[in-house]
C-alpha positions as CSV (number, residue, x, y, z in Angstrom):
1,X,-17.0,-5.8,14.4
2,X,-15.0,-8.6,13.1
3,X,-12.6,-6.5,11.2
4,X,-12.4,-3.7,14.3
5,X,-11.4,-7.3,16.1
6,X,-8.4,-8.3,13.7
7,X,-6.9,-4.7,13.0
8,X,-7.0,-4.3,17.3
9,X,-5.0,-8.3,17.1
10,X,-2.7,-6.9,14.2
11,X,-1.4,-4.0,16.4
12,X,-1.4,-6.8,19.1
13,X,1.2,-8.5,16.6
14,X,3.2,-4.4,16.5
15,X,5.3,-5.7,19.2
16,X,6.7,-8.9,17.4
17,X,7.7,-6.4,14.4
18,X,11.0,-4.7,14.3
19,X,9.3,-1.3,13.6
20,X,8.8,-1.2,17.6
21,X,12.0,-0.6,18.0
22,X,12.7,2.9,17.8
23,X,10.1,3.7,19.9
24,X,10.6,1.4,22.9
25,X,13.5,3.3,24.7
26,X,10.6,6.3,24.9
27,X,8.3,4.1,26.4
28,X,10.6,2.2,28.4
29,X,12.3,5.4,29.9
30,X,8.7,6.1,32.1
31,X,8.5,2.4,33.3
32,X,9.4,3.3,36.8
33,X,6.3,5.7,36.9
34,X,3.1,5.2,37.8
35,X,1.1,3.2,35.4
36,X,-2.5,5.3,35.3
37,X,-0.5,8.7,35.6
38,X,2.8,8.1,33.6
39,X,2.8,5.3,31.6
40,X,-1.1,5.2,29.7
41,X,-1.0,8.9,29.5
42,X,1.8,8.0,27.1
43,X,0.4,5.2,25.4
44,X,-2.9,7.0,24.7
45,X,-0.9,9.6,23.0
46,X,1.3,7.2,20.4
47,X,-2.3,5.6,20.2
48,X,-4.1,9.3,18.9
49,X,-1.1,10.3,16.8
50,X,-0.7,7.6,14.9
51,X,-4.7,7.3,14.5
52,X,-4.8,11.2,13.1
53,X,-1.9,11.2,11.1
54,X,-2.7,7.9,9.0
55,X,-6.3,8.4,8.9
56,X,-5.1,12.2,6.7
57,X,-2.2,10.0,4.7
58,X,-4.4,7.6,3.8
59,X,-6.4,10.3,1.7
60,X,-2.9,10.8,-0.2
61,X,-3.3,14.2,-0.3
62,X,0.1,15.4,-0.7
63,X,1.0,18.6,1.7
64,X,-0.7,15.8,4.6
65,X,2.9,14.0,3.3
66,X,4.9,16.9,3.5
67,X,3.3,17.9,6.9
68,X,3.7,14.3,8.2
69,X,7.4,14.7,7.3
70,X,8.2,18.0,8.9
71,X,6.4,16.7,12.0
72,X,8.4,13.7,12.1
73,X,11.7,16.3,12.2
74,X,9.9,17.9,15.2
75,X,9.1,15.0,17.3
76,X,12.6,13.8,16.8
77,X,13.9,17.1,18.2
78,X,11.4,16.8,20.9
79,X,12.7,13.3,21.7
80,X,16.5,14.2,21.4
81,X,15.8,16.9,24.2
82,X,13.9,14.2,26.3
83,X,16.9,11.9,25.9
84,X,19.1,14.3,26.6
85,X,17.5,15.4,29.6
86,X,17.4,11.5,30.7
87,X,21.3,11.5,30.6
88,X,22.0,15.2,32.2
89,X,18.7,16.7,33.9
90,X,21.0,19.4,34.7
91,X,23.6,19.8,32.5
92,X,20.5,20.2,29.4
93,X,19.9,23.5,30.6
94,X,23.0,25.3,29.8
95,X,23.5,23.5,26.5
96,X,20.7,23.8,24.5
97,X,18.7,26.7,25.6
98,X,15.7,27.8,26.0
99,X,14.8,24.1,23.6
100,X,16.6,21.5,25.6
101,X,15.1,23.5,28.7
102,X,12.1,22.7,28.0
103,X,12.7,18.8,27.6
104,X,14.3,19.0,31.5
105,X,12.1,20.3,32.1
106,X,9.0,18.6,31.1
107,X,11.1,15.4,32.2
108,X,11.9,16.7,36.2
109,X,7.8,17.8,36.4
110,X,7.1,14.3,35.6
111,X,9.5,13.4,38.1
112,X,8.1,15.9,40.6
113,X,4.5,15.4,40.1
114,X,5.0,11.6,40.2
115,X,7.0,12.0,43.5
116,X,4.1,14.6,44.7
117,X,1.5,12.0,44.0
118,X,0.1,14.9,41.4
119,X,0.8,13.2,38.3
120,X,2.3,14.5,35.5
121,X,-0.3,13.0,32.8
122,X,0.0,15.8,30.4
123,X,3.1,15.8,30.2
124,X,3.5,11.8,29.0
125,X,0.8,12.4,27.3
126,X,2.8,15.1,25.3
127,X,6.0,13.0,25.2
128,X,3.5,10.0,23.7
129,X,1.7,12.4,21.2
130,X,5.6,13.2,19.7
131,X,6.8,9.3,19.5
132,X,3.3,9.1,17.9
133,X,5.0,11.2,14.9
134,X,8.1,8.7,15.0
135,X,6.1,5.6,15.0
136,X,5.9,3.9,11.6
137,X,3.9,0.4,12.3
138,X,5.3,-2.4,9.8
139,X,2.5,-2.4,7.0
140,X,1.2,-6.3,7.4
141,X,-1.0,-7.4,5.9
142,X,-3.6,-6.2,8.1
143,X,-2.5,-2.8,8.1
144,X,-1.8,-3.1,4.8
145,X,-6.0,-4.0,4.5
146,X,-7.0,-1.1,6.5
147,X,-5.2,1.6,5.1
148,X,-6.0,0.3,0.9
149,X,-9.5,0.6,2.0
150,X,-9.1,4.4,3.6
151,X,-6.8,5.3,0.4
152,X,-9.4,4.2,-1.7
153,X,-12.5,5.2,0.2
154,X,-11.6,8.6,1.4
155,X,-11.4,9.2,5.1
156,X,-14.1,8.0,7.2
157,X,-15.4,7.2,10.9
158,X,-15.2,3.8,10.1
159,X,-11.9,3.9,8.9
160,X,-10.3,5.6,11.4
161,X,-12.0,3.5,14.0
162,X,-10.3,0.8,12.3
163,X,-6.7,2.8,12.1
164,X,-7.4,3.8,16.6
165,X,-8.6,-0.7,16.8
166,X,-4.9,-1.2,15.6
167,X,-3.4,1.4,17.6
168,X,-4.8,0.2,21.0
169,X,-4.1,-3.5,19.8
170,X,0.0,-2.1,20.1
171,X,-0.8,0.2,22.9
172,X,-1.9,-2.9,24.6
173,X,0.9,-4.9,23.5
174,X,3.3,-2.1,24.7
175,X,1.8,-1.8,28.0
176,X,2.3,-5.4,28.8
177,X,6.0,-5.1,27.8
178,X,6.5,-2.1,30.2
179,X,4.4,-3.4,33.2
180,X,7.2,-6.2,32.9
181,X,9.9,-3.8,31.9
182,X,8.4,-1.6,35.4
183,X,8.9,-4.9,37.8
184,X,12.2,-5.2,36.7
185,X,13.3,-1.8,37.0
186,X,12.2,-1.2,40.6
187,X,14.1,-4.5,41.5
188,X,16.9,-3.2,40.0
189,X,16.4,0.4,42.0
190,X,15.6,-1.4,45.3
191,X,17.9,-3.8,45.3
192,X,21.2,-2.6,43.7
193,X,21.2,1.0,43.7
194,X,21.3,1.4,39.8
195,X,18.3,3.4,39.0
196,X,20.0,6.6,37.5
197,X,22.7,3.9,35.3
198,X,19.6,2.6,33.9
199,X,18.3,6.2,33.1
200,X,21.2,7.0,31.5
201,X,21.1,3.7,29.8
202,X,17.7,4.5,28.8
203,X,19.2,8.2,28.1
204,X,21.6,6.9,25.1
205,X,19.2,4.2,23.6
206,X,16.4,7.1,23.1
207,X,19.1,9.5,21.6
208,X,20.1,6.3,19.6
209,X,16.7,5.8,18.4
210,X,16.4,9.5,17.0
211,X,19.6,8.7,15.3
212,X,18.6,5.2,13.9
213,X,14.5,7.4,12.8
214,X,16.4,10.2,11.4
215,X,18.5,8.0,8.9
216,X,16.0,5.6,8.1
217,X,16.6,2.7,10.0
218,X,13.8,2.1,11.8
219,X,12.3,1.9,8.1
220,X,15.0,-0.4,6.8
221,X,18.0,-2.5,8.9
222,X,15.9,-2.9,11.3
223,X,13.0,-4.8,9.3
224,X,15.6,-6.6,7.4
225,X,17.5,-7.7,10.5
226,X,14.2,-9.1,12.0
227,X,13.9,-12.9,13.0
228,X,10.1,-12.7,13.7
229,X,7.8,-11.6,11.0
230,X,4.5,-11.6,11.8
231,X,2.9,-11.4,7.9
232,X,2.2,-14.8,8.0
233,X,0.2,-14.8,11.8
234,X,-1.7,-12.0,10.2
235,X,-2.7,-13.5,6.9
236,X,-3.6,-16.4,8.8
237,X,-6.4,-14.5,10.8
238,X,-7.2,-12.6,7.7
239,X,-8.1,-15.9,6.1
240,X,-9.6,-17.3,9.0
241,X,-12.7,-14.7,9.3
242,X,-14.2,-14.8,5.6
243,X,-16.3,-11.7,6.5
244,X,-12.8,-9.7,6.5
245,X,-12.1,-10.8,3.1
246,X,-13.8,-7.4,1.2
247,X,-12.0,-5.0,2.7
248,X,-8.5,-6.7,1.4
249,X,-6.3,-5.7,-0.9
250,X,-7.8,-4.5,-4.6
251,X,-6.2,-7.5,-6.7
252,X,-8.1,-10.4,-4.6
253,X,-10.7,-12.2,-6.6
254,X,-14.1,-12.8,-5.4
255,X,-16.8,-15.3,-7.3
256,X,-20.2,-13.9,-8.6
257,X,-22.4,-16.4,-7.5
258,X,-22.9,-20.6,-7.9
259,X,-23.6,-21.4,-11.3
260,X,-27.0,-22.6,-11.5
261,X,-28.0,-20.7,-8.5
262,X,-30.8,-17.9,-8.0
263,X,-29.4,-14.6,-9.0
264,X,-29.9,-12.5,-6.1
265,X,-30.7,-8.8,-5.7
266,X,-27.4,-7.0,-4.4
267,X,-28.3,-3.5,-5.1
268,X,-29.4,-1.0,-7.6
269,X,-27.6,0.6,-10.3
270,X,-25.5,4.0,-8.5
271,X,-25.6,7.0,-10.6
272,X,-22.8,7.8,-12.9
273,X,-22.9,11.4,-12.9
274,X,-19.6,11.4,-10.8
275,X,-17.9,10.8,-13.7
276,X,-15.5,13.7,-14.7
277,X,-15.9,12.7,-18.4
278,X,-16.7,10.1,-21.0
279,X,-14.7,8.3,-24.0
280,X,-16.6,6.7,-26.5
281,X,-19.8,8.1,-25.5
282,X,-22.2,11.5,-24.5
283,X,-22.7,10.9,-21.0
284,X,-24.8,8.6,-20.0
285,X,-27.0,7.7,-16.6
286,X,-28.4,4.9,-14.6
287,X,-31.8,5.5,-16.2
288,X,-30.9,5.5,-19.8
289,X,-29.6,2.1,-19.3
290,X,-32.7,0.9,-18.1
291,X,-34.2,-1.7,-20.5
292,X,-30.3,-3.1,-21.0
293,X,-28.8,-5.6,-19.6
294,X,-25.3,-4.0,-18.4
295,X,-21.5,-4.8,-17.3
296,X,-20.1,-2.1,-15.2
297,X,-16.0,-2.8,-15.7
298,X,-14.0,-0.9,-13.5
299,X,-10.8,-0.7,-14.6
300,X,-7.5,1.1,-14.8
301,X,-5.1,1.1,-17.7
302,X,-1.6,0.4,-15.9
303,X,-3.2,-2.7,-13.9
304,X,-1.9,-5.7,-15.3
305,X,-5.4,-7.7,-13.7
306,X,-7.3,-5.5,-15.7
307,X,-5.5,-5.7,-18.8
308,X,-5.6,-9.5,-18.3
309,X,-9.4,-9.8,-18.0
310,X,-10.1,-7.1,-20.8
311,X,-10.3,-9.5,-23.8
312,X,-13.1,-11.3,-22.4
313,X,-14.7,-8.4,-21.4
314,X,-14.1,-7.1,-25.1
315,X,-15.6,-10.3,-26.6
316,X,-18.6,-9.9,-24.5
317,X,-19.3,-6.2,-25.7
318,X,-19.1,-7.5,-29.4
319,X,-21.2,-10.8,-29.0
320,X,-24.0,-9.4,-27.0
321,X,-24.4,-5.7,-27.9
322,X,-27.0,-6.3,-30.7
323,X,-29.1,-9.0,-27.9
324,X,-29.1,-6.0,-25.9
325,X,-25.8,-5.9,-23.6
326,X,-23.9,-2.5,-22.7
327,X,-20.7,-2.4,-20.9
328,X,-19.7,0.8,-19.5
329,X,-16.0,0.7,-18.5
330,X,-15.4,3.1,-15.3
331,X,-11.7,4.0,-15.6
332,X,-10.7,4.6,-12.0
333,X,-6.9,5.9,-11.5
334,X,-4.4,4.3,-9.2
335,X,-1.7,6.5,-9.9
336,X,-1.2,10.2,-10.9
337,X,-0.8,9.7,-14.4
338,X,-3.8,7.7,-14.8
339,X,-6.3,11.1,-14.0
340,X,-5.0,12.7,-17.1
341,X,-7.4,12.6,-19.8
342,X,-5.0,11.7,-23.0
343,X,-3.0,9.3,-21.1
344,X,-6.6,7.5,-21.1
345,X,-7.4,8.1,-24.5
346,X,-4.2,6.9,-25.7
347,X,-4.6,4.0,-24.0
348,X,-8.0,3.2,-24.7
349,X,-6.8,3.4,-28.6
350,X,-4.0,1.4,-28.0
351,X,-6.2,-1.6,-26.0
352,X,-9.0,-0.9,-29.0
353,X,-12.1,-0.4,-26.4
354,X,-14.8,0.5,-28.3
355,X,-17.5,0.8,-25.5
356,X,-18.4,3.8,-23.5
357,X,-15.7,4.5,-20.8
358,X,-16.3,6.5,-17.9
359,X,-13.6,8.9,-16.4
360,X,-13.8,8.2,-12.7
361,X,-11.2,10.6,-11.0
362,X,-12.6,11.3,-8.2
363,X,-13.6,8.1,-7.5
364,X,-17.1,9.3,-7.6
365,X,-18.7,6.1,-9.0
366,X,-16.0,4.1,-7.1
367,X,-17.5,5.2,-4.1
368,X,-21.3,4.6,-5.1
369,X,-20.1,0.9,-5.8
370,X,-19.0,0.7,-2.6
371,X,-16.0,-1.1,-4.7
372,X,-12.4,-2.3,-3.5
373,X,-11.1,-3.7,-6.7
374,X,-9.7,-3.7,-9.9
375,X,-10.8,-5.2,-11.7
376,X,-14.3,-5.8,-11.0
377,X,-17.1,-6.4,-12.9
378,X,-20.9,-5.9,-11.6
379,X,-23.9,-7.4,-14.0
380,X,-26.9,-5.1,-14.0
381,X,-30.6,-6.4,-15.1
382,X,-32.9,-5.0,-17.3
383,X,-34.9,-3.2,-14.1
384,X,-31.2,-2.0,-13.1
385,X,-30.8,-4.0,-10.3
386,X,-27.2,-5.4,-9.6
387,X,-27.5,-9.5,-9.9
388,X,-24.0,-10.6,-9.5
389,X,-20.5,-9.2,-9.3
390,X,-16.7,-11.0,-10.1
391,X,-13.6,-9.1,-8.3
392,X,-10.1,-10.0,-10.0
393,X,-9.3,-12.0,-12.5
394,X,-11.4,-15.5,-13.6
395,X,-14.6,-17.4,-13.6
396,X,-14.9,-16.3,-17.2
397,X,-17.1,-18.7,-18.0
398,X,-19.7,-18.1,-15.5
399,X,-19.5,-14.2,-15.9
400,X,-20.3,-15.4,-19.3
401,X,-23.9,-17.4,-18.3
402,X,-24.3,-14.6,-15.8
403,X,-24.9,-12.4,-19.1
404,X,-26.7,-15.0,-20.5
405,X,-29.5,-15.4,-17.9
406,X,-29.6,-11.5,-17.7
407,X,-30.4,-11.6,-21.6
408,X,-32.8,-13.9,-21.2
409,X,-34.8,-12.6,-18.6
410,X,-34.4,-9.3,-20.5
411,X,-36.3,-11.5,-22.9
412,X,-33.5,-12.0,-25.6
413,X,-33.7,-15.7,-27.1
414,X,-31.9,-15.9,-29.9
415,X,-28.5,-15.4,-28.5
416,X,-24.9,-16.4,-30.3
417,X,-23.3,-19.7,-28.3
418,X,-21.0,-18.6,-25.3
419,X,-17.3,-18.1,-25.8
420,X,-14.2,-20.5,-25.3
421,X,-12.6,-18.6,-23.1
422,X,-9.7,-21.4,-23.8
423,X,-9.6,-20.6,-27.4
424,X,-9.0,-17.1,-26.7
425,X,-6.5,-15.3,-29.0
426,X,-4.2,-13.9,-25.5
427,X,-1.1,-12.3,-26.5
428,X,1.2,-9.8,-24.7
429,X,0.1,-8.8,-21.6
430,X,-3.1,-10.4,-22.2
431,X,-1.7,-13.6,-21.5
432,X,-3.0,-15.2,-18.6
433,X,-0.7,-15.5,-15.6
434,X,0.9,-18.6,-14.9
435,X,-0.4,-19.2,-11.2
436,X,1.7,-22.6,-10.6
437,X,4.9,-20.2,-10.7
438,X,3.9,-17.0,-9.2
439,X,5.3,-16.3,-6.0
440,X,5.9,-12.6,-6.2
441,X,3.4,-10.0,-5.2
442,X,2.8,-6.8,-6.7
443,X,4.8,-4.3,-5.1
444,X,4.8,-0.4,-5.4
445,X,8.0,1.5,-5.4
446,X,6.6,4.8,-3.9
447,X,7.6,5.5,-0.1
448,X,3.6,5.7,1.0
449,X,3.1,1.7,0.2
450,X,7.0,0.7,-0.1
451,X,7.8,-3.1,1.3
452,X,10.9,-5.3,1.1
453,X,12.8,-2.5,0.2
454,X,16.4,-3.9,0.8
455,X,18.8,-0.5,0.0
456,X,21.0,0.0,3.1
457,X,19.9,2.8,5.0
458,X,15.8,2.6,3.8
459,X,14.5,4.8,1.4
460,X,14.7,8.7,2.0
461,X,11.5,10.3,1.5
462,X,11.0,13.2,-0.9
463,X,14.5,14.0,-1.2
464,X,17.4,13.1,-3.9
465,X,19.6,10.5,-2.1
466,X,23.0,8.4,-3.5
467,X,21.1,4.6,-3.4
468,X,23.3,1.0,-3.4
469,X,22.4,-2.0,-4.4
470,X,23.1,-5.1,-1.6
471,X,25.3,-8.2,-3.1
472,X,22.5,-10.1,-2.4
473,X,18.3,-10.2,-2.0
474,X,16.1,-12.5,-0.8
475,X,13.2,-13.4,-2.3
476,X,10.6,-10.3,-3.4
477,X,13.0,-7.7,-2.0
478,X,13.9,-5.1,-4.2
479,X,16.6,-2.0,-4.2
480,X,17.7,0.8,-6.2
481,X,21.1,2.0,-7.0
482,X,22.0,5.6,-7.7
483,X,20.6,8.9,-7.4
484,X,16.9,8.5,-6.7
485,X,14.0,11.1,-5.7
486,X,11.8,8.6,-4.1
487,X,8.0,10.2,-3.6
488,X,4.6,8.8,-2.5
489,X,4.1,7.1,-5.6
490,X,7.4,6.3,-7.7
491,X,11.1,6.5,-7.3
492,X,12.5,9.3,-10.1
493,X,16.1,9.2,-11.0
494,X,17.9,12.2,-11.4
495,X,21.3,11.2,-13.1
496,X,21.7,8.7,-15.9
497,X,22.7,5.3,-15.3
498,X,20.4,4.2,-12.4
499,X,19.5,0.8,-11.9
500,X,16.4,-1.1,-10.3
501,X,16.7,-4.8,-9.0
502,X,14.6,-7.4,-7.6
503,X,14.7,-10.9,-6.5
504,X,11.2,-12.3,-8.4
505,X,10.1,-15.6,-8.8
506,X,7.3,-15.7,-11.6
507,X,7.4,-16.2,-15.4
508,X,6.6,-12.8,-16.1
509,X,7.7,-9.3,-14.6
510,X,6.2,-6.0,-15.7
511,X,7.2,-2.4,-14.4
512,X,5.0,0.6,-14.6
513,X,7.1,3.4,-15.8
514,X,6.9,6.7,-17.1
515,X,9.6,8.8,-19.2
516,X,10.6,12.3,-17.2
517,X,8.5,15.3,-16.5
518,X,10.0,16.8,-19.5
519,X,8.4,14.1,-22.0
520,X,11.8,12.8,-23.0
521,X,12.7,9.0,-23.9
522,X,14.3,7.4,-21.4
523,X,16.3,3.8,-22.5
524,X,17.2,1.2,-20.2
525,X,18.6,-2.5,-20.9
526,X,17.6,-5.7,-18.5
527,X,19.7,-7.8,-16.7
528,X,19.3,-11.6,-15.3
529,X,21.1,-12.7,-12.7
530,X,23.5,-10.2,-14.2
531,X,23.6,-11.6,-17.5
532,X,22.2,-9.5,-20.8
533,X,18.7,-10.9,-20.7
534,X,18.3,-13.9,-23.5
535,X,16.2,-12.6,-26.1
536,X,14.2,-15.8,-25.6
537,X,13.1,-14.6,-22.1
538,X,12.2,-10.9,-23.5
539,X,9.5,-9.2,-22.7
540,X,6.6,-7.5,-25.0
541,X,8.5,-4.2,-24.3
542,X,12.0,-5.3,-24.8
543,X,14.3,-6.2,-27.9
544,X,15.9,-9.1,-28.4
545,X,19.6,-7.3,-26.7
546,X,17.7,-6.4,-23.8
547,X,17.2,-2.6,-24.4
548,X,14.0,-0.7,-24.8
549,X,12.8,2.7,-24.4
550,X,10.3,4.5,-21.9
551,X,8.4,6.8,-23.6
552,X,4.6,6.8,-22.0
553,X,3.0,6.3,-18.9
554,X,1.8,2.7,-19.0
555,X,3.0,-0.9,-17.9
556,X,5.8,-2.2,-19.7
557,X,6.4,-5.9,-20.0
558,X,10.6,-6.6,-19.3
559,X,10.5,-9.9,-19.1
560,X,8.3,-13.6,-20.1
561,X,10.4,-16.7,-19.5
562,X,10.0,-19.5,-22.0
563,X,11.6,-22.3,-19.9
564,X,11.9,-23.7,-16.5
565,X,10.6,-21.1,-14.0
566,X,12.9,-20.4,-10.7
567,X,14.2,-17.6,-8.8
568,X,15.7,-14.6,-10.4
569,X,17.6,-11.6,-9.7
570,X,16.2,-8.7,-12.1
571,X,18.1,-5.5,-13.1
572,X,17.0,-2.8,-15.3
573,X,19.9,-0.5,-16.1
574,X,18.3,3.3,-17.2
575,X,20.8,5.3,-19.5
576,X,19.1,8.2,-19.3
577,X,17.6,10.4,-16.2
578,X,14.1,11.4,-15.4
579,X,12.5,8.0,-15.4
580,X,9.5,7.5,-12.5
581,X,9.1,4.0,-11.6
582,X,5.8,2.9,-10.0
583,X,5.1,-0.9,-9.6
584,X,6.1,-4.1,-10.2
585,X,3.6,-6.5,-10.9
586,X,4.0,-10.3,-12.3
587,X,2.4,-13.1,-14.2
């Protein structure tokens, strides 16, 4: 209830957002109707479209993309024959026949059935379900919550009851704004005569809007010309209601329990037979592992959380596994790349895990966790009962002495002192953030979770388009800068000599990046504040000019600073085409 109560306040918050734009002249242009038979009917359609078509892109299946795209293209022709009917009723019948026909005429039986007293609900409701299609709510951080959790749970009632909350939170919002918006017009009818100047008015800014949707803007400008963000409102009443806090983002860390305290019972060990293979080990199932104490690690190999935590979890396997400890390792894919079976294998060579690994790429196990996170780590007891669970990084120590008690109620008493998680040998990536100077979140480059993404014009969706750089960014935007093919997941160049940029402020920067489809080696050299990088601030993946070469699908590390930490404009600088860019993610 409480999370159905803050997605329903975050789509309150819609109409502070510059996302609202586009779609306000639609709304606005039936503000002289009547409320129950114009206006809702309108409302409750944006409120249904927007519900349907991001509870099916949340599953990320990719022809729901493609069919969200082409329906976008419809609705805008649908609204550009509205528009146009709002400026020339009559006129839009010779023009554009039999389309722009239609649009009169749906627009003069409104008229007529509102006039009549009979009406004309269906057809606002139509008009609403096709500005539905154009409305792209500002991902918050509360939409941002609700939608991780249906791309990572699959589609579900509860999920889209939490999509509809947000939509009726806006629709609410919205129906305020025209209520006002309706008061003002009829003053303006009654009492100077202007009520077909503010038609057309409301005429051009429509057809403007389909203009400013069709090239991007409602995506782009317009969020960077906003002087009201409401992130910070939201993330406020995210952290306000602690019962929100497990459906946040995956990289949120979560403590297993007061040291000292009563283990409790949080749940019994899921099967594993959703996994769609095993490294390391024949198969193996919830009750072969009975009798062990266990750490379920889930994990994926381009997350630079998980490759953070994984030397602890690696000196756990080796110090407990002959006082009977097992860690199974559940490698579940955030991106593409990640499902394939010797991108895995490769990596789990490279990152010298010697435990059994489960392939999860269907997010089989995942989903028997009920998890959110990577990483995570769940403790299992000897009876296979779940005692105790960590989500993110941290709290090494007591993850340690939650294996310990485990042991020992398994009946183990002779067991090795605990770790110094201080005198860990960290190098690389493995290096624990630097949390004083991190400022910078992780941020994904694909179009389906795209923020901050400063390019004039927005980003162009499944297409090859001509990108620029601005002279300047603010803090955590980003841009590209030639020709990109920007997808759900990555941005791919298609000519040599692309570039990537992004104001950071953190002492490391890593980028996940893969070569082309073709396999080939792509180079690139990194830039600060448009300077050849110093080779004292290279990264584990750069040489000491600043050049390295992409030639696997993993994270690369560009960049570790070695003095005084401070704002930064990053530029990588590819010399070669086919490159797929992912994420960033910092340290």
């Amino acid at each position: 209830m409480l999370l159905l109560l803050l997605a329903y306040l975050g789509g309150v918050l819609t109409l502070l957002s510059p996302c609202i734009l586009p779609v306000l002249p639609f709304v606005f242009a039936r503000a002289d109707r009547p409320f129950l038979r114009s206006t809702l009917p309108l409302l409750l359609g944006m409120a249904l479209t927007f519900t349907v078509v991001a509870s099916l892109a949340a599953v990320g299946s990719q022809w729901v993309a493609q069919a969200n795209q082409i329906g976008r293209w419809v609705a805008l022709v649908l609204m550009a024959v509205f528009a146009v009917a709002l400026l020339w009723p009559t006129l839009a019948d010779h023009l554009l026949a039999p389309f722009q026909r239609i649009g009169a005429r749906l627009s003069a039986r409104a008229d007529a059935a509102d006039a009549a007293g009979r009406g004309g609900a269906w057809t606002s409701l139509l008009i609403g379900i096709a500005t539905g299609l154009l409305w792209a709510p500002c991902a918050g951080p509360i939409l941002g919550l609700v939608l991780t959790g249906a791309a990572l749970n699959g589609a579900s009632v509860g999920t889209s009851s939490l999509l509809l909350a947000y939509a009726l939170g806006a629709v609410t919002a919205l129906a305020l704004a025209v209520w006002v918006g309706g008061r003002v017009f009829r003053a303006l009818q009654a009492r100077l005569g202007l009520g077909n100047v503010v038609r057309r008015v409301l005429g051009v800014a429509a057809l403007l809007a389909v203009v400013a949707i069709g090239l991007g803007w409602d995506t782009g400008l317009l969020t960077r010309l906003s002087a009201v963000s409401t992130a910070r409102i939201e993330q406020g009443l995210l952290d306000a209601v602690p019962d929100a806090q497990p459906a946040a983002p995956p990289m949120m860390m979560m403590a297993a329990g007061q040291a000292g305290a009563p283990l409790p019972v949080e749940g019994t060990l899921p099967s594993l037979s959703g996994a769609t293979g095993w490294l390391n080990s024949p198969p193996l199932s919830a009750e072969q592992l009975r009798g062990k104490v266990v750490l379920i690690d889930f994990w994926t190999y381009s997350c630079i959380n998980c490759l953070r935590a994984m030397p602890f979890v690696h000196e756990w396997a080796q110090r407990y596994r002959d006082h009977g400890l097992v860690v199974v390792g559940v490698h579940t894919p955030e991106f593409a790349f990640e499902r394939d079976p010797r991108n895995v294998m490769k990596a789990v060579q490279q990152l010298k895990v010697e435990y059994p690994v489960a392939l999860d790429n269907q997010y089989a196990i995942w989903r028997a966790f009920n998890n959110r996170y990577w990483p995570a780590h769940y403790f299992i007891d000897a009876q296979g009962n779940i005692r105790g669970h960590q989500f993110g990084e941290g709290n090494y120590a007591h993850s340690e002495q939650v294996i310990r008690r485990l042991l020992v109620e398994a009946g183990q008493t002779d067991l090795p002192p605990p770790a110094d998680p201080a005198a860990a040998d960290l190098q690389g990536v493995a290096t624990q953030a630097d949390m004083g100077n991190l400022r910078s979140p992780e941020t994904y480059l694909g179009h389906a979770r795209a923020e901050q993404f400063a390019s004039p014009g927005g980003q162009h969706a499944d297409t090859a388009f001509g990108y620029t750089l601005p002279s300047t960014l603010a803090l955590n935007q980003w841009g590209l800068s030639g020709q990109w093919r920007v997808n759900d997941e990555a941005a791919q160049l298609q000519q040599a000599g692309g570039r990537i940029a992004f104001q950071f402020h953190a002492r490391d920067l890593h980028l996940v990046l893969a070569p082309g489809e073709d396999g080939k080696p792509v180079r690139f050299r990194v830039l600060l504040d448009g300077k050849p990088l110093p080779a004292a601030d290279a990264g584990a993946d750069v040489a000491a000019d600043g050049t390295g070469t992409v030639n696997e699908h993993r994270l690369y590390q560009l960049i570790r600073q070695q003095g005084t930490i401070g704002p930064h404009r990053f530029e990588i600088e590819f010399l070669d085409a086919g490159v797929q860019a992912y994420a960033f993610t910092f340290g």
